[in-house]
Structure formats: C-alpha cells, structure tokens
C-alpha positions in Angstrom: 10.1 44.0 -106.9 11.0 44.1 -110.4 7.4 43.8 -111.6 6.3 46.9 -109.6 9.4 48.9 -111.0 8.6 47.7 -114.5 5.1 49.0 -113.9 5.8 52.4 -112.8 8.5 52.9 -115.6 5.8 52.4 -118.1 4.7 55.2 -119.9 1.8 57.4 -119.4 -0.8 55.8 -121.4 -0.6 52.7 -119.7 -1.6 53.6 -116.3 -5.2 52.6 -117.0 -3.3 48.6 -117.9 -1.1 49.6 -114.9 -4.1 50.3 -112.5 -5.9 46.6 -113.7 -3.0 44.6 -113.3 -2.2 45.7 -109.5 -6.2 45.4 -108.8 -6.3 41.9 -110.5 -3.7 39.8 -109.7 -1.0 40.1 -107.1 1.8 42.1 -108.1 3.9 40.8 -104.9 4.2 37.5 -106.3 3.6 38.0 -110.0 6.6 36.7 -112.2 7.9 38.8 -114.8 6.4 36.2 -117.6 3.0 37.0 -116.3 3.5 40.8 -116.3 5.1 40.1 -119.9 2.2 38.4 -121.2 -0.3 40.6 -119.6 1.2 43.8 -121.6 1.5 41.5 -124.7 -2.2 40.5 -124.7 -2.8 44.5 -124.1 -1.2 45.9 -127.0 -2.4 42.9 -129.6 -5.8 44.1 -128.6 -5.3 47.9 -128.8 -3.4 46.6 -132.6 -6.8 45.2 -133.5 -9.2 47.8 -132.4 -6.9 50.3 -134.2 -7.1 48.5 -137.6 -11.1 47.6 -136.9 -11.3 51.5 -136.5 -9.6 52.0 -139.9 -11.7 50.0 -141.4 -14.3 51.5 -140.6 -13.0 54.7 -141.6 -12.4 53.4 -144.5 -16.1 51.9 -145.3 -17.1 55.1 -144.4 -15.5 57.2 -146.7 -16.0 55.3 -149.4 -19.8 54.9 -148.7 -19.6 59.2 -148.7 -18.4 59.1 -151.8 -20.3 56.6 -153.4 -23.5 58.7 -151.8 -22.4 61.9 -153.3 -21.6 60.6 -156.5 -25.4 59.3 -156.5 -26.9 62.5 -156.0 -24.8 64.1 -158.9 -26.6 61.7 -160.9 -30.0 62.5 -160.0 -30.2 65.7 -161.4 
C-alpha cells in the first residue's frame, strides 16, 4: 500500500518509470527498499545520459569552431 501511494505521488515525468515498475515486478508485495532502489538506479542513469549528452554537445561545438576557423584560413 505504501509503494502504490509513493508511486502515484511521484511527479509527472516519471509515469513512464511508474508504468515499468507496476508491469515488472509486483507492486502488491514489493518492499519500499525495492521501490527505493528501482528509482535510484533510474535517476543515476538519466544523470549519466545527461552528462554523455553534454559531452557531446560539447565535442560538437568545438569541432564547429575548429571547422570554421579552418575555412577562414583557406582563403
């Protein structure tokens, strides 16, 4: 009972982690540990595609710049 009303106090932009939890796994028996864990392993992995993105972001611009600074020295 507690894990279901944890669940459906999350906010919005977890119902997708919401959704696979209750189809996975057993919400009726789960432990709060388990639901804990499952939401911790969640966010590490959205932390490390958000700094991966960054990165990349990052590479990106500077390989812009370093391609437009190339062309100003062609001509």
């Amino acid at each position: 009972m507690v894990v279901e009303k944890v669940l459906k106090s999350l906010n919005p932009k977890f119902d997708f982690i919401v959704v696979a939890i209750e189809e996975a796994k057993d919400i009726t028996t789960m432990k709060i540990e388990e639901l804990q864990c499952s939401l911790e392993a969640h966010e590490i992995m959205v932390v490390n595609k958000g700094s991966e993105r960054s990165n990349q972001h990052a590479l990106q611009a500077q390989t812009s710049k370093k391609d437009g600074n190339s062309k100003n020295f062609k001509k």
